[in-house]
matplotlib code that plots the C-alpha trace (Angstrom):
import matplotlib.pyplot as plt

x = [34.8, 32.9, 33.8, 31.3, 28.8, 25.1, 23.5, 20.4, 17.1, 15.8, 12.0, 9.2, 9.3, 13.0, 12.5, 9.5, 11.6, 14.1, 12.0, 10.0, 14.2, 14.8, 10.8, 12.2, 15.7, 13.6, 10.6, 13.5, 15.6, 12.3, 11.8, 14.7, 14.6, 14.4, 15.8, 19.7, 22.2, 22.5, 18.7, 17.7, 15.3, 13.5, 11.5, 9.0, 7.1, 5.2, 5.5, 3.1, 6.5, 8.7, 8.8, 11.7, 13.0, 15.5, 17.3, 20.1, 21.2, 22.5, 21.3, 22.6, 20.0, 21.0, 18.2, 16.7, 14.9, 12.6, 11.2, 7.6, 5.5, 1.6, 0.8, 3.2, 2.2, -1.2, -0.8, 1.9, 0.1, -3.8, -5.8, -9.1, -10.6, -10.5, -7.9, -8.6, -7.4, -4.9, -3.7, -3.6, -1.5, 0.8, 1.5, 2.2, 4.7, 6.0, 6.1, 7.6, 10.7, 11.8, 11.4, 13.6, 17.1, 16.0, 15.8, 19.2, 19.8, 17.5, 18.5, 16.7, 14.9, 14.5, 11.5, 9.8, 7.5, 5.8, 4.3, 2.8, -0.3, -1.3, -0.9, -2.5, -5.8, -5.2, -4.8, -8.1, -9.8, -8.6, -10.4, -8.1, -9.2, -7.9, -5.2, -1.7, 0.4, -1.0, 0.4, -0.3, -0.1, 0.5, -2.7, -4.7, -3.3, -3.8, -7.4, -7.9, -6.0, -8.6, -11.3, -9.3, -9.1, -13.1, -13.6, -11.5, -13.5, -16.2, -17.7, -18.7, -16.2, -19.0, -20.4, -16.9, -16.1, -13.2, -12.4, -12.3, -9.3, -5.8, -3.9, -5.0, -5.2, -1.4, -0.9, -1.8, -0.3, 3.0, 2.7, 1.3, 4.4, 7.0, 5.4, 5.5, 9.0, 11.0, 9.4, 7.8, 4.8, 3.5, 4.7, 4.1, 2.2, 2.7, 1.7]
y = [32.5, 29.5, 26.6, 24.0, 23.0, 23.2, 20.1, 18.1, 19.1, 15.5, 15.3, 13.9, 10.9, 10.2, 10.4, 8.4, 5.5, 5.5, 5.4, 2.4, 0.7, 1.5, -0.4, -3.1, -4.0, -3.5, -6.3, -8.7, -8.2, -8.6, -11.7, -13.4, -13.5, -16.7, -18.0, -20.0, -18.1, -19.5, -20.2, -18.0, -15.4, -13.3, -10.3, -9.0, -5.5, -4.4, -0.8, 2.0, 2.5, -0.1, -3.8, -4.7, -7.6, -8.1, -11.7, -13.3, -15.7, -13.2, -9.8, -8.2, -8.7, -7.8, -5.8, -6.1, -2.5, -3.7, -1.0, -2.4, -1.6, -1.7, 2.0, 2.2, -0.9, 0.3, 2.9, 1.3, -1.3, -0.8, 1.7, 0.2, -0.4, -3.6, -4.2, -6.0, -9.3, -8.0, -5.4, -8.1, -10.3, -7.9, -7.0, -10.6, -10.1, -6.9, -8.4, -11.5, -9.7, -7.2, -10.2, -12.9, -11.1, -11.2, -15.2, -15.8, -13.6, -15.5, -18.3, -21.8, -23.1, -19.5, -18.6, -15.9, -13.0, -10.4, -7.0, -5.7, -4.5, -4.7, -8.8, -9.3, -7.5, -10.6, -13.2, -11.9, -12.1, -15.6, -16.8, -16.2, -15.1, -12.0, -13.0, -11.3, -14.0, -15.6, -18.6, -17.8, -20.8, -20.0, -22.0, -19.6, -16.9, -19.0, -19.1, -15.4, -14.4, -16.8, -14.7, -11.7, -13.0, -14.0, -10.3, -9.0, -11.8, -9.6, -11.0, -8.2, -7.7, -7.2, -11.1, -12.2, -9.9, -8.2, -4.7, -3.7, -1.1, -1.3, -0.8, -3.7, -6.1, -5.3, -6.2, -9.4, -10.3, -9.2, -11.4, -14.3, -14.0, -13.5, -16.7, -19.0, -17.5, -17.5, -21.1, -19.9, -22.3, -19.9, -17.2, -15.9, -12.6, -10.4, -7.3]
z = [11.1, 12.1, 10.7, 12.3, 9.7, 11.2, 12.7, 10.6, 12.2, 13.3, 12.1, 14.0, 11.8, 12.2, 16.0, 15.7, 13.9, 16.4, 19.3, 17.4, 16.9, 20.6, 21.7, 19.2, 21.3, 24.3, 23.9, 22.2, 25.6, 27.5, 25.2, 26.0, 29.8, 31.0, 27.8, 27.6, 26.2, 22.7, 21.9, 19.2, 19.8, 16.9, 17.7, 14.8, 14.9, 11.8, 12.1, 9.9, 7.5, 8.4, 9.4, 12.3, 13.0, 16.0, 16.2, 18.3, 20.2, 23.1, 24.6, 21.8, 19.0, 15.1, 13.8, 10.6, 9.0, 5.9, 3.9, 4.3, 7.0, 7.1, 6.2, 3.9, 2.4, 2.4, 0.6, -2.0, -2.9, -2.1, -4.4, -3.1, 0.5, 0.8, -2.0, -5.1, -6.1, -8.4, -5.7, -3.0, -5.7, -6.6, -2.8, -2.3, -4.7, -3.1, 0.7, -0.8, -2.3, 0.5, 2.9, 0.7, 1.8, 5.7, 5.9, 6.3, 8.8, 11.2, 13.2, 12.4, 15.3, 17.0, 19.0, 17.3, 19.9, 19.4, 21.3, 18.6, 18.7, 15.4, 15.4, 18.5, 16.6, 14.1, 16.5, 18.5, 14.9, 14.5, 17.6, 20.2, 23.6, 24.8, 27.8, 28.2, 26.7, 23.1, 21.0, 17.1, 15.0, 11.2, 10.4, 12.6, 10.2, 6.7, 7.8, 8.9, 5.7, 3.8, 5.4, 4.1, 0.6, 0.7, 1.2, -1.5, -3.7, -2.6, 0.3, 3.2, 5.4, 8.3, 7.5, 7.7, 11.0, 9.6, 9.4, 5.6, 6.0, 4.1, 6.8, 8.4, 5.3, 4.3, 8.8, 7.9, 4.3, 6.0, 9.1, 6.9, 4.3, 7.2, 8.7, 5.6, 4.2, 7.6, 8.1, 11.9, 12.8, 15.2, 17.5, 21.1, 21.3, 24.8, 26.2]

ax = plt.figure().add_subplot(projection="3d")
ax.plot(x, y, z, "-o")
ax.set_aspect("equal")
plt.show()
């Protein structure tokens, strides 16, 4: 008689979170070269389902899972394309509360990066030129998210060149929130 009980069947999206965990450890380690053991490092990727966050002082990075990512997001929070003000309010409110337990679990004074793709399509919007290494100040953000906020007032999102999608307007409430709650002034962006 076999007593073994049968192994879960990993999904697709299970494997697909994992490998996004495992691209995580690996830009925060890439991050970190060249940096003295001790000064803090925090890594941020906004993925389709889930927001991660890697922070240390060492090679070995604690990560952070939030249950917010900008698909998700998206589709939580946004019934309209762009969102109205009253969806863009209350996902304020959302990003705001699954964000509040992360702050102290990053170091003051830490240097926060970023690969991800999705905030370097921000920081191109907000006027940067395209090289392989970009410094993102959080009042270039403020002023693309006012863009944002003039479209969902109404305003074409073609005058304003941005794109009108969900996806990409719950990209940039979460990187503006994680910018103004974890008190970051800017952050580095790299390929």
């Amino acid at each position: 008689m076999n007593t073994q009980r049968p192994q879960p069947t990993i999904t697709r999206v299970e494997d697909a979170l994992l490998a996004e965990e495992a691209a995580v450890r690996r830009d925060y380690a890439n991050a970190r070269i060249g940096m003295p053991e001790g000064h803090a490092v925090t890594l941020l990727h906004i993925g389709a389902d889930q927001t991660l966050i890697a922070t240390g002082t060492g090679l070995d990075a604690t990560l952070i899972r939030l249950a917010m990512g900008a698909q998700k997001t998206a589709a939580d929070c946004f019934r309209h394309h762009p969102p109205t003000p009253g969806e863009m309010e209350n996902a304020i409110m959302v990003v705001e509360d699954v964000l509040a337990p992360a702050r102290a679990m990053i170091g003051k004074e830490s240097a926060l990066h970023t690969t991800d793709s999705n905030i370097r399509e921000i920081a191109l919007l907000a006027g940067l030129a395209d090289q392989p290494k970009l410094a993102l100040s959080i009042e270039a953000v403020e002023q693309t998210f006012e863009r944002l906020a003039s479209v969902v007032q109404g305003k074409p999102a073609a005058i304003v060149g941005m794109p009108a999608d969900a996806r990409f307007a719950a990209s940039l409430l979460i990187l503006r929130e994680f910018l103004h709650h974890m008190q970051f002034a800017s952050m580095t962006i790299t390929r």
